[in-house]
C-alpha positions in Angstrom: 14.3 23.8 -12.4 11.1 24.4 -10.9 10.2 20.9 -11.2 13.3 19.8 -9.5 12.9 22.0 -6.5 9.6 20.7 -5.8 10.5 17.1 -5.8 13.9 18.3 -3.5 10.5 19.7 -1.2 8.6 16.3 -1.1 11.3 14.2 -0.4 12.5 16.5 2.6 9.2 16.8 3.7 8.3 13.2 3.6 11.9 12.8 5.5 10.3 14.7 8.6 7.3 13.5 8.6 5.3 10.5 10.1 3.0 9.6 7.3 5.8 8.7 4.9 4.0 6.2 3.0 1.5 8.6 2.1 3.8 11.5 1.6 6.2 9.5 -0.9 2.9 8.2 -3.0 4.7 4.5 -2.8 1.8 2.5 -1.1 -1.0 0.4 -2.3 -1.8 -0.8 1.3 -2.8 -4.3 0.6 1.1 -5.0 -0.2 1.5 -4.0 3.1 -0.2 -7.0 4.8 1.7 -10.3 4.6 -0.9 -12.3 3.6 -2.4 -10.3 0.6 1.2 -10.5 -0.4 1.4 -14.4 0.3 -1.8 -14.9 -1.6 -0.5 -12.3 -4.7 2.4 -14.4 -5.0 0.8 -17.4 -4.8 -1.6 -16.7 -7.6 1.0 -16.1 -10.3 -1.8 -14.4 -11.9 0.1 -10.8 -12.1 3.2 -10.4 -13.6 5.4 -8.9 -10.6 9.4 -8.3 -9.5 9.7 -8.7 -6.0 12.9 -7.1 -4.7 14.8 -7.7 -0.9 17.0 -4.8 -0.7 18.5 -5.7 2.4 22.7 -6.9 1.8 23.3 -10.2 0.0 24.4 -12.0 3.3 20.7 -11.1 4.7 19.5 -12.4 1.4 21.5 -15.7 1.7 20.0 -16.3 5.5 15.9 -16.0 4.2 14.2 -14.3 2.2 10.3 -14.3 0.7 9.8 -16.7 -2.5 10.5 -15.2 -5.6 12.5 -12.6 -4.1 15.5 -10.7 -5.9 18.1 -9.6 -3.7 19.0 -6.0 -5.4 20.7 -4.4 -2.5 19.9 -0.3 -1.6 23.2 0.6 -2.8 23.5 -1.3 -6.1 20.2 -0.6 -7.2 21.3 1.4 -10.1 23.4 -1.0 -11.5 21.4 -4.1 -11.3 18.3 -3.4 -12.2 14.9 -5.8 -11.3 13.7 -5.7 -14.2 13.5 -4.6 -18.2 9.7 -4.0 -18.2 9.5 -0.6 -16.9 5.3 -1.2 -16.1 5.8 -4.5 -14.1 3.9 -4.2 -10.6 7.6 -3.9 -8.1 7.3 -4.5 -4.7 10.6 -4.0 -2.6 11.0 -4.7 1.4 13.8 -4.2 3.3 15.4 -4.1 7.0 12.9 -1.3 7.6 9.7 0.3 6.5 11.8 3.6 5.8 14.5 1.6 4.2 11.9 -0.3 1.8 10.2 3.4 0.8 13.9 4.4 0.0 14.3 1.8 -2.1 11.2 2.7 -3.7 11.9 5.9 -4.4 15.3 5.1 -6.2 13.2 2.7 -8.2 10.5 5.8 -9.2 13.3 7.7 -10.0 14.9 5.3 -12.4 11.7 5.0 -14.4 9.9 1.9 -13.4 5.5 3.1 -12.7 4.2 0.7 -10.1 6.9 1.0 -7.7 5.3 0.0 -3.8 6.9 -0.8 -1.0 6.1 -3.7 1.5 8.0 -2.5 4.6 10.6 -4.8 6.5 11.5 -8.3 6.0 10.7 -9.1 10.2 6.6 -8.6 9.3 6.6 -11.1 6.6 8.8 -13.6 8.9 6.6 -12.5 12.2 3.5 -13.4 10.2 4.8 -16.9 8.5 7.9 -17.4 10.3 10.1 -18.1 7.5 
């Protein structure tokens, strides 16, 4: 129970506050720059899931390479991946939407769970 309350605590704190990457523990701040990211999934070197979490249609209209589109809502039901350890990095509309994500993926049992932040930086960066 006690456990339960205090991760009830974090989430509502990290709701409030401005430093939510930090607060929610899903960073690694080089997958927050475009093009680390480009040159991670370039290498192939890393086994990784990337996941769009923005709606299907989004999906359909662009997306990054090697993206799954596993929309915020369905998460629980379609699953990135069966290797619970694999490196998962999830963007979506918006930095806060993409930590959301995140956190559903923590939650569900899968370790290195970061989020990227929206779709728009990767596409201000490389304009794809």
């Amino acid at each position: 129970m006690t456990a339960t309350i205090r991760r009830i605590s974090r989430k509502l704190t990290s709701f409030f506050n401005k430093d939510e990457y930090y607060e929610t523990g899903y960073t690694d701040e080089r997958f927050q720059d475009p093009v680390y990211l480009k040159n991670f999934i370039e290498s192939g070197a890393i086994d990784y899931c990337l996941v769009d979490s923005r709606d299907t249609q989004d999906f359909a209209k662009g997306h990054i390479l090697t993206a799954k589109s596993v929309p915020y809502y369905s998460i629980e039901g379609n699953l990135p991946s069966e290797n619970l350890f694999t490196i998962i990095i999830v963007y979506g509309y918006t930095k806060r939407s993409s930590i959301k994500a995140a956190e559903v993926l923590s939650e569900l049992g899968y370790f290195n769970v970061v989020a990227f932040g929206s779709y728009s930086k990767w596409t201000e960066c490389f304009g794809e």
